[in-house]
N, C-alpha and C positions, 0 to 999 in steps of 0.2 A: 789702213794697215792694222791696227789694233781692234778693228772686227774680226782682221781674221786669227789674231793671235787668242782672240776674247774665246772667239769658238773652237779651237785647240783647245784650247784649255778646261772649258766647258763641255768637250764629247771626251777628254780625258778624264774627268771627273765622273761624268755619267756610267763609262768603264769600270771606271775604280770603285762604283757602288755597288754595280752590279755584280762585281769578282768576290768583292768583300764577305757578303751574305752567305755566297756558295762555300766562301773559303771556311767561315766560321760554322755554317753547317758540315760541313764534310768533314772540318777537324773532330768534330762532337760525337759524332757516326762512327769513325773508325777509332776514337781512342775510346768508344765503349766495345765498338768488336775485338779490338786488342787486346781490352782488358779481359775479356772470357776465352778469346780464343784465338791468343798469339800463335802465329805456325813458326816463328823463331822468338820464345821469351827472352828477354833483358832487357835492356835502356829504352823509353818511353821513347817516343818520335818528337816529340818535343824537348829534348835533351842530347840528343843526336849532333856530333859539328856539322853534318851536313847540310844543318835545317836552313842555311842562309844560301845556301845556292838555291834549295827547291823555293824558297819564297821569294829569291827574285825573280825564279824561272816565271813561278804560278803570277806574278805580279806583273814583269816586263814584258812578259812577251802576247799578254792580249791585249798591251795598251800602244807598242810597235807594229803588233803585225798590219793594223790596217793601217797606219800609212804606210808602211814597206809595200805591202801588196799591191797600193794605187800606185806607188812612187813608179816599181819595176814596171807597171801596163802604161803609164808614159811616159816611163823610157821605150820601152817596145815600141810603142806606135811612134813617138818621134822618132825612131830609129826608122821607121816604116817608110816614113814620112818624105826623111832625111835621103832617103836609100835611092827615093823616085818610085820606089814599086807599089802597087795596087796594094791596101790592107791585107786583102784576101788570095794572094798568091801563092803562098804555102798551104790551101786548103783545095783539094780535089772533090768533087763531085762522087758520090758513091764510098 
């Protein structure tokens, strides 16, 4: 049981390295394009109230989607499963 919580937590973390780099480069990137060539000048992007949504968005949701995305393919296939019908029943030929 706590193998598999060990490795949650450790492909969560692998995640969160990987996001981390991109995030701190791409912040670097555009607040030097900002700063020569705002197409709406005033309040820095990191000053902004909205900056707590966009950093949970940029944060939670690459470290949700793949277990949402395996979660929903089995429920699908038990559902499939559940149902009595062939995997492949909703797929035609041609």
């Amino acid at each position: 049981m706590f193998e598999e919580v060990f490795a949650v937590i450790h492909s969560v973390g692998v995640t969160v390295m990987k996001v981390v780099p991109v995030s701190i480069a791409l912040a670097a990137a555009f607040t030097v394009l900002t700063y020569f060539w705002a197409c709406n000048p005033g309040r820095p992007w990191w000053r902004k109230r909205e900056i707590v949504t966009d950093l949970c968005y940029w944060f939670i949701i690459p470290l949700f989607a793949r277990y949402l995305r395996i979660g929903l393919l089995v429920l699908a296939i038990a559902n499939e499963i559940l149902a009595n019908r062939p995997l492949q029943s909703g797929f035609r030929p041609g």
